[in-house]
C-alpha positions as MATLAB code, in Angstrom:
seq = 'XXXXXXXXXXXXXXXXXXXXXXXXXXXXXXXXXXXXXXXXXXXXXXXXXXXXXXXXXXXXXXXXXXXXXXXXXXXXXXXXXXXXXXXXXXXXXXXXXXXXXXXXXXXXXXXXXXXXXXXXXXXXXXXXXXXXXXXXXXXXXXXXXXXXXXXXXXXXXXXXXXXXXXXXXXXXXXXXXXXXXXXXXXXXXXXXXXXXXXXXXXXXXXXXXXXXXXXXXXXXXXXXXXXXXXXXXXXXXXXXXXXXXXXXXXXXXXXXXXXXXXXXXXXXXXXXXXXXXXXXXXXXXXXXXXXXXXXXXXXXXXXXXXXXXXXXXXXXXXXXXXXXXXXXXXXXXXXXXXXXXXXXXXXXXXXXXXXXXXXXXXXXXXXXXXXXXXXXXXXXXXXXXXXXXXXXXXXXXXXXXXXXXXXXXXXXX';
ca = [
       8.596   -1.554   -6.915;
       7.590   -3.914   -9.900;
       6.026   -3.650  -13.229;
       4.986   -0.125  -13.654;
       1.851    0.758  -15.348;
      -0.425    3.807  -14.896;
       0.708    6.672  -13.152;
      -0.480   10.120  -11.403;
       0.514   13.224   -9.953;
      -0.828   14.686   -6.377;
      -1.404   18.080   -5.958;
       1.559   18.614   -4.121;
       4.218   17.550   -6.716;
       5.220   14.214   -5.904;
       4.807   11.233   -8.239;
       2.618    7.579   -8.006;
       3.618    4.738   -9.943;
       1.433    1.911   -9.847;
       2.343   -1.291   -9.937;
       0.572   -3.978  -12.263;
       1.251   -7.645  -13.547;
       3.487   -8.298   -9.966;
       2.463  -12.024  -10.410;
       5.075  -12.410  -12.947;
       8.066  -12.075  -11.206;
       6.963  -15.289   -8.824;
       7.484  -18.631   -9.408;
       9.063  -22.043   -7.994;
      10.508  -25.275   -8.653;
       9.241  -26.696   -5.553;
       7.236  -29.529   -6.893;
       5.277  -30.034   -3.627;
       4.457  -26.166   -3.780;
       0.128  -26.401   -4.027;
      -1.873  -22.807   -4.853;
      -4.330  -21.639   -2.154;
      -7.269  -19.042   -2.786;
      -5.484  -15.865   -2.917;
      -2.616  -17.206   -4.902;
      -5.355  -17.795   -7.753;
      -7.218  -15.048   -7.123;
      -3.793  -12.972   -7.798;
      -2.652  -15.060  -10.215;
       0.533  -16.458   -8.375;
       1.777  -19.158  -10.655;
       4.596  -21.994  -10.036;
       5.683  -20.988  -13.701;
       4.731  -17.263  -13.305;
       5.412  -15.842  -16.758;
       8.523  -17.525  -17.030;
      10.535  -14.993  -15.460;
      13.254  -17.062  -13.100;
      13.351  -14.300  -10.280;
      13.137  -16.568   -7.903;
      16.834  -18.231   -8.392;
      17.929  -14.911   -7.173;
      15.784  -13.586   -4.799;
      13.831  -16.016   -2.024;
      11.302  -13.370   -1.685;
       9.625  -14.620   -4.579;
       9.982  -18.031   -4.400;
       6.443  -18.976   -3.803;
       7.366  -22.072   -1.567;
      10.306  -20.242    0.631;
       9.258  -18.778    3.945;
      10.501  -16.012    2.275;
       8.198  -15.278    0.162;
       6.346  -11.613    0.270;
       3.583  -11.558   -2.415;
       1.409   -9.414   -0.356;
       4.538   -6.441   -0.661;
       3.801   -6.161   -4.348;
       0.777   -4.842   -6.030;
       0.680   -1.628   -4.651;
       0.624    2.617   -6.098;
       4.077    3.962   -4.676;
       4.672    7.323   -4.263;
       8.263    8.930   -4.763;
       9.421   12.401   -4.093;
      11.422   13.795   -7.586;
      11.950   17.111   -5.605;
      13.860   15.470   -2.709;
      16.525   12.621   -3.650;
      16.888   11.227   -0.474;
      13.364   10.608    0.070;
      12.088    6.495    0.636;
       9.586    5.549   -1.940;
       6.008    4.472   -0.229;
       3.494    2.269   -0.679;
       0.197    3.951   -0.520;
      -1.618    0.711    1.210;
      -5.054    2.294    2.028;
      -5.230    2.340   -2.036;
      -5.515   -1.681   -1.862;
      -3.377   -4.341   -3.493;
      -4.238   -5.282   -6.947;
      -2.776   -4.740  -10.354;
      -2.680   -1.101  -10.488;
      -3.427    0.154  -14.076;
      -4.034    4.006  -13.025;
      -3.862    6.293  -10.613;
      -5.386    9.014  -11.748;
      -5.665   12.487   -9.018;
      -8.097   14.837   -9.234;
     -10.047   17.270   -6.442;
     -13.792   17.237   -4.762;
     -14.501   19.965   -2.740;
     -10.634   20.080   -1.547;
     -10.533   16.320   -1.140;
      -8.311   14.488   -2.936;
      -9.715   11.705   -5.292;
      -7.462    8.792   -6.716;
      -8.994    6.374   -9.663;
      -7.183    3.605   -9.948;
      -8.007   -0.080  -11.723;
      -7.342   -3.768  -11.628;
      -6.500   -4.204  -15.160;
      -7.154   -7.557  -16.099;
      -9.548   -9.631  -17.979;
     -12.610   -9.245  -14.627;
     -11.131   -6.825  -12.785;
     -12.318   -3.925  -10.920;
     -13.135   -0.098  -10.901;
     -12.066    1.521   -7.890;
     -11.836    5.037   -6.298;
     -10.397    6.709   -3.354;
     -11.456    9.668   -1.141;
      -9.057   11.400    1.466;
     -11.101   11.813    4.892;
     -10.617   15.114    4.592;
      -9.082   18.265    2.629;
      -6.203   17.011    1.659;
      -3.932   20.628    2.510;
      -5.423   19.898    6.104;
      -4.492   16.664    6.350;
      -1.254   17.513    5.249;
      -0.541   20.447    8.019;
      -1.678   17.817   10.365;
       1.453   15.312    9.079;
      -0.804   13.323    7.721;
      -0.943   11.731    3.800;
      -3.969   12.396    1.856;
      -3.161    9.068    0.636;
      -3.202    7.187    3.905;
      -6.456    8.907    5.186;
      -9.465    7.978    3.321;
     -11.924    5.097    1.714;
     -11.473    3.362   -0.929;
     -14.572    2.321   -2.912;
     -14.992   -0.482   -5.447;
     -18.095    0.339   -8.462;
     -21.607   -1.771   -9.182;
     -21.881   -0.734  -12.690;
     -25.859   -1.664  -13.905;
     -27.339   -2.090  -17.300;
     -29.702    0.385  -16.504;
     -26.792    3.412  -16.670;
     -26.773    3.972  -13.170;
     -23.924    3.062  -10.675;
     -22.485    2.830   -7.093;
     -19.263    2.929   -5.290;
     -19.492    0.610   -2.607;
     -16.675    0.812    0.775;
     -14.077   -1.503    0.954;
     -14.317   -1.321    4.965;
     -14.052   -3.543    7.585;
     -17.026   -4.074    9.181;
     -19.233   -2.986    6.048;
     -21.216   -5.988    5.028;
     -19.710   -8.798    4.497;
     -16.616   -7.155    5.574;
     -16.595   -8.796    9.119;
     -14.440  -11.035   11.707;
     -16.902  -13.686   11.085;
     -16.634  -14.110    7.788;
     -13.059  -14.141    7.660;
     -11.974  -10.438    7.601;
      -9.616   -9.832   10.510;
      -8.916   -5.929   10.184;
      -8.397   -3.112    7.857;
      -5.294   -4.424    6.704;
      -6.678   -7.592    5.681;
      -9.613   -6.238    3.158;
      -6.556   -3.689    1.614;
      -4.144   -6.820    1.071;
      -6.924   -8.510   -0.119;
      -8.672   -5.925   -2.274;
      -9.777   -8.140   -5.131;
     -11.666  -10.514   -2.680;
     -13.315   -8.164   -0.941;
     -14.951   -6.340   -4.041;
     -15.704   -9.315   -4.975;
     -17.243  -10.061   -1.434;
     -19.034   -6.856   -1.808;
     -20.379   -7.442   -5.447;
     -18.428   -5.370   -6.955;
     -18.699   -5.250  -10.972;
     -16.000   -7.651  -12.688;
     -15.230   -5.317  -16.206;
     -13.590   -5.934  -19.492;
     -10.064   -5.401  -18.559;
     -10.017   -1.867  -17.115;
      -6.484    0.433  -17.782;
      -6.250    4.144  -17.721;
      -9.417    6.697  -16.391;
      -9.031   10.170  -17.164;
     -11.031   13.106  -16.034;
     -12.011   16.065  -18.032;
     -11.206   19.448  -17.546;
     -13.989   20.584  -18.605;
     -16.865   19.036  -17.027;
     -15.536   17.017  -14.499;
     -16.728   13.707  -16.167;
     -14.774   10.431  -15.511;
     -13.421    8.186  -18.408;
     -12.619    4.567  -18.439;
     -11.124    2.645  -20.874;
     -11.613   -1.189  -21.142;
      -9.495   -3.229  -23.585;
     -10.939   -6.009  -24.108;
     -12.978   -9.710  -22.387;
     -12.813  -13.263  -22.960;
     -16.207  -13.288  -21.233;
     -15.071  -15.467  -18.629;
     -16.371  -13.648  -15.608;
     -19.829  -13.501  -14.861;
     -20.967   -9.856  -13.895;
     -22.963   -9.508  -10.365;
     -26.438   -8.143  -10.566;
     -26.967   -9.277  -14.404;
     -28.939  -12.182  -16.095;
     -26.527  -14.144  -17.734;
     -29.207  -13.922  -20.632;
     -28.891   -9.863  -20.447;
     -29.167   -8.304  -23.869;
     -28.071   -4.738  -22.805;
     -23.866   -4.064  -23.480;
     -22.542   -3.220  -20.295;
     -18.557   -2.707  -19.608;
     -18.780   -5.871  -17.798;
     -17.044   -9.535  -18.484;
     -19.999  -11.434  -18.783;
     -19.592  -11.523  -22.593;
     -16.816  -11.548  -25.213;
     -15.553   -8.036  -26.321;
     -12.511   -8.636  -28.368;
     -12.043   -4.800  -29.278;
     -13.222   -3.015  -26.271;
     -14.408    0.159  -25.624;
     -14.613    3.554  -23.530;
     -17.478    4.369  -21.537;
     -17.369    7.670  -19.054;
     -19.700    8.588  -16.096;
     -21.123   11.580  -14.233;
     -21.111   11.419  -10.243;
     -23.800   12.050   -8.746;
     -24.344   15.153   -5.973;
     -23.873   13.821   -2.520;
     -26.189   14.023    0.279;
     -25.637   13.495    4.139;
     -28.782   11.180    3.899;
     -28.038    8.979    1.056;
     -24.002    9.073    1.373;
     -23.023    9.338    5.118;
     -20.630   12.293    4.859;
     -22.857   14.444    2.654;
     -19.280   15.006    0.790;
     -18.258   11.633   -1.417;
     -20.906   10.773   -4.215;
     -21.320    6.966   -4.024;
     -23.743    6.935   -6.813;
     -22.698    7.850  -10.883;
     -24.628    7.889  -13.802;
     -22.523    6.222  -16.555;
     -22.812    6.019  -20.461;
     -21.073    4.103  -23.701;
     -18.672    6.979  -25.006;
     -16.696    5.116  -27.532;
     -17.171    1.289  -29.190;
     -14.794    0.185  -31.800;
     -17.440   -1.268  -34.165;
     -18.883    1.769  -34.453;
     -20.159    2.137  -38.089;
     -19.372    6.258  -37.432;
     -16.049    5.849  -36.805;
     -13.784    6.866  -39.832;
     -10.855    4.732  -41.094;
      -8.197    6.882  -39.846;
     -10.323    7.116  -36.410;
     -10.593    3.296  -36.273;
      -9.162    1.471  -33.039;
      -9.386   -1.619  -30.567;
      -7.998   -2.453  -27.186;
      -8.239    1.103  -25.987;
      -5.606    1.271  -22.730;
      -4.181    4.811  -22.341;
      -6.664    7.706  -21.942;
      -5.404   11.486  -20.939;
      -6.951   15.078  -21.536;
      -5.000   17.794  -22.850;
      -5.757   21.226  -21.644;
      -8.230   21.577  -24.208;
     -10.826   19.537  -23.494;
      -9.247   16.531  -26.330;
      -9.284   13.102  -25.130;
      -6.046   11.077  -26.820;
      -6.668    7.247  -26.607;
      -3.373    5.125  -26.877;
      -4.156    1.654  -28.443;
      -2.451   -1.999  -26.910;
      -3.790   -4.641  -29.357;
      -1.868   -7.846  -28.409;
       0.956   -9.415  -31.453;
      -1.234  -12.625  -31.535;
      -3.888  -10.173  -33.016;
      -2.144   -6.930  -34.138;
      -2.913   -6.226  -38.410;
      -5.845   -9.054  -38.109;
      -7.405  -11.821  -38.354;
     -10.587  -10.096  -38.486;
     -11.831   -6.665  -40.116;
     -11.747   -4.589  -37.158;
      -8.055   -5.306  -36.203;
      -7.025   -5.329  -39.638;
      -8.639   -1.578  -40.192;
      -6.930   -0.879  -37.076;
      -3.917   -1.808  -38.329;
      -1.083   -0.980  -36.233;
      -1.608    0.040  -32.441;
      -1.947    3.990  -32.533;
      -2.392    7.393  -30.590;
      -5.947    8.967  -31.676;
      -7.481   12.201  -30.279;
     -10.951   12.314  -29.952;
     -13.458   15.293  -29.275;
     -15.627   14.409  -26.510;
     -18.865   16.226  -27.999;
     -18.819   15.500  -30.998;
     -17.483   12.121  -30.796;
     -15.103   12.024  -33.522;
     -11.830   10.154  -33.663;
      -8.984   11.104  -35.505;
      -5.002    8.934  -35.208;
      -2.869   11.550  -34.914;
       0.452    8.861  -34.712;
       0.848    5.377  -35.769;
       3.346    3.096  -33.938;
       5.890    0.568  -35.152;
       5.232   -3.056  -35.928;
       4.728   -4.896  -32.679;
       4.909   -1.600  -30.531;
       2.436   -0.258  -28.121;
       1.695    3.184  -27.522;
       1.590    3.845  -23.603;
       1.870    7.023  -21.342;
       1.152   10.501  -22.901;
       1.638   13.569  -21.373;
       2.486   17.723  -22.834;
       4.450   20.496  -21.806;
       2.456   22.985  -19.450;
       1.560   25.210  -22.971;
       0.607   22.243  -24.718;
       3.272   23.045  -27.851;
       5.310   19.987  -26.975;
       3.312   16.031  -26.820;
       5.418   13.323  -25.436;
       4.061    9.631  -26.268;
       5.860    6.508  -25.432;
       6.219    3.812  -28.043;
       6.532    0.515  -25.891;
       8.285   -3.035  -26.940;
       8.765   -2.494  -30.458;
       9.144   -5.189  -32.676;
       7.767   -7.829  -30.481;
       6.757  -11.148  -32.335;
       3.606  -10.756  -33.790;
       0.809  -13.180  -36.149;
       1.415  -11.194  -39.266;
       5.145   -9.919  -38.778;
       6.871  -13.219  -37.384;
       8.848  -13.191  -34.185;
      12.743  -11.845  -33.547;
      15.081  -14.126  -32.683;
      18.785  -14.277  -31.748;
      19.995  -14.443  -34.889;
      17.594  -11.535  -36.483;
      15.736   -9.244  -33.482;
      14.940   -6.804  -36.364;
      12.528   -9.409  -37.728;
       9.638   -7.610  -36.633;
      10.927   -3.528  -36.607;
      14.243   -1.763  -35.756;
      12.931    1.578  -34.737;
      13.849    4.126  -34.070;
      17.786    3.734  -34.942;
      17.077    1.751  -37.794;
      20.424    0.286  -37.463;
      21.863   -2.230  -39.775;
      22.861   -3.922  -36.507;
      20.691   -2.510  -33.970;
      18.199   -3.910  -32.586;
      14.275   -2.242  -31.835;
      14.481   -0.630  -28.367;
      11.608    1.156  -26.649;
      11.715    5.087  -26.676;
       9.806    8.395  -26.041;
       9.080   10.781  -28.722;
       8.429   14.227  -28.338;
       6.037   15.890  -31.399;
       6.568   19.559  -31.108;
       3.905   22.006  -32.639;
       5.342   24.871  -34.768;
       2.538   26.634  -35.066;
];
C-alpha cells in the first residue's frame, strides 16, 4: 500500500485506505526507458517526484521487467478487528489516485464515492450488485460485487453516472478493451473513453446525515483539461477543468429516484441534480469563514459540514487577496442551510489540515495537522542546518524539529 489519502469505513467495521499520488514512488535511470500512453495518462515519470525507490526495489523501476505499476493505485481494505488478516485491494473500485472512499447505504446496497484527485480527474461511484448483508452471507465482498460509475457533470445542473463496463459503449474488444480487468486497471482511460467529466482536482465527498445529499470538494484547476460536452466559449461555472480556478470550491448534488425504465435495475440512480454550495470568492463569506483549496469534507452528527483547507507553500499567506485573507490553511465548519462558514482551528505555517473525524458523542474532534513547516513563498524553506525555519510545532523544541501530529479538541461543555 502507497501514499494514503482519503479513507472510509464499511458497514461491517473494517477499514479502506485509498491510495493516491502512487506515481511518485517510480522512476529510472534507464536512459533508453521511452513513456507509452498509460504511463502519461498515470503520470509515470523517469524522475517521478524524485523519490529513488527504485535503487531498492525493481518493482518500481519503470524499465525492469519488474516493474508493477498497475499493483498501485488502488482502495485497500484492512481488518483492525482481526490482526492476522491480509490487506486487499478492492479492484472492482478501479485504479486511479484514490482521494476518498467515502461508504454510505441505498436501499441496503452499499455505495462507495471515491475520486481521482488531480488537476482533470474524475468523479466516480460504486454500487454493490446487491444488499450488501446478502452478499456477505453468500461469502461474497460488497466491494467486489458491483459497478462502478464515472459522472457527466453539465452546465445546465443536471448529471449522470455513466458504467465503467466492458462491453458498454466504447467499452469493447474492438476498440481495445480486452475484459473487465482491463477497463478497472485502466479506469482513467475508460472515463475518459466514456466522456466522463474531467473536474478541478476532486478530494474528499461527504454525505449528509440529514438529507442524504452528496458533497464534493474541488481544490483547485490550471484549466488545462478541456471538459466533454461544453463549448470551450461556455460562460456558465461548472466544477470542471476547462478554466482556471485557483481557489476552488464545493458543489453538492441530489440523486435522482431510479426507475427500471430509465436505469436498468430500477435500484441505482444514474442521474443527479447538482448545485454550487460553496465558492471562495464569495463576497458573503466572512473573514474568519474565508478559505481556498477546499480538500477534506466530513459531517458531524449534527448535520455541520467541517471543510479542511490544503493551499500549496508556493501560494500559502498570498500573492493575491484571497490567499492572503485565507491566511494559513484551516479547519472551518459550515452550516449547510444557511451557508455560513466559520474556522473553528487554524494550522501551523506550512501545515495542512487533513482527516477529521469525532468520538461517537461528538464531545471529542480529532483533526490532523499534516507536514508542518514545509518551505513555503512567504515563510522560506527548512534546511539542514535550521528545519524550524518555517514552524516547530507542536514541541516547540529549541532543537526539535516540526513533525506531523493529531490533535484532539475536547468539548467541556
Amino acid at each position: 500500500m502507497l501514499a494514503c489519502s482519503g479513507h472510509g469505513i464499511t458497514p461491517w467495521g473494517t477499514y479502506l485506505a485509498a491510495e493516491e499520488n502512487v506515481n511518485a514512488a517510480f522512476g529510472t535511470d534507464d536512459p533508453h526507458w521511452r513513456r507509452d500512453e498509460q504511463h502519461v495518462r498515470y503520470g509515470l515519470s523517469a524522475n517521478g517526484f524524485g523519490h529513488p525507490w527504485h535503487h531498492f526495489d525493481a518493482r518500481f523501476d519503470l524499465a525492469a521487467p519488474e516493474a508493477r505499476p498497475e499493483e498501485f493505485g488502488w482502495i485497500v481494505e484492512l481488518d483492525p478487528h482481526d490482526p492476522s488478516a491480509l490487506p486487499v485491494k478492492r479492484t472492482a473500485l478501479g485504479r486511479f489516485a484514490h482521494g476518498s472512499a467515502t461508504v454510505t447505504e441505498t436501499a441496503g446496497r452499499l455505495v462507495l464515492h471515491s475520486t481521482d484527485a488531480e488537476d482533470g480527474g474524475h468523479l466516480y461511484k460504486f454500487v454493490s450488485s446487491d444488499n450488501w448483508r446478502r452478499l456477505r452471507d453468500l461469502g461474497r465482498s460488497p466491494l467486489d460485487h458491483g459497478t462502478l460509475y464515472a459522472a457527466r457533470i453539465s452546465p445546465d445542473g443536471t448529471g449522470r453516472w455513466l458504467p465503467l463496463t466492458h462491453g458498454h459503449g466504447p467499452l469493447t474488444r474492438a476498440n481495445g478493451w480486452h475484459d473487465q480487468a482491463d477497463v478497472l486497471v485502466r479506469a482513467r482511460t475508460a472515463a475518459d473513453a466514456l466522456g466522463a467529466t474531467p473536474l478541478a482536482r476532486p478530494e474528499r465527498v461527504a454525505v449528509s446525515p440529514l438529507d442524504g445529499r452528496v458533497y464534493l470538494a474541488l481544490a483547485n484547476s490550471t484549466g488545462s483539461s478541456p471538459c466533454a460536452g461544453e463549448a470551450a466559449n461556455g460562460t456558465t461555472h461548472t466544477p470542471c477543468a476547462r478554466s482556471a480556478d485557483p481557489y476552488g470550491r464545493v458543489i453538492r448534488w441530489r440523486e435522482s429516484e431510479a426507475t427500471p425504465d430509465r436505469d436498468g435495475d430500477g435500484a441505482t440512480p444514474l442521474s443527479f441534480h447538482w448545485e454550487e454550495f460553496l465558492t471562495p470568492d464569495d463576497p458573503a463569506l466572512r473573514a474568519d469563514g474565508a478559505f481556498a483549496a477546499p480538500k477534506g469534507l466530513w459531517f458531524g452528527a449534527d448535520g455541520t459540514l467541517w471543510i479542511s483547507t490544503g493551499v500549496s507553500g508556493h501560494t500559502l499567506n498570498g500573492p493575491d487577496d484571497i490567499h492572503r485573507t485565507a491566511g494559513n490553511n484551516a479547519l472551518l465548519a459550515a452550516d449547510p442551510t444557511t451557508k455560513e462558514v466559520r474556522r473553528f482551528l487554524t494550522a501551523p505555517r506550512g501545515a495542512e489540515v487533513t482527516g477529521v473525524t469525532s468520538t461517537p458523542d461528538g464531545q471529542t474532534l480529532f483533526v490532523n495537522i499534516q507536514h508542518p513547516g514545509e518551505r513555503t513563498a512567504r515563510w522560506g524553506a527548512p534546511g539542514p542546518d535550521n528545519p524550524r525555519a518555517v514552524s516547530n510545532w507542536p514541541d516547540h523544541s529549541r532543537n526539535g524539529r516540526p513533525r506531523s501530529a493529531t490533535v484532539a479538541v475536547h468539548r467541556t461543555t
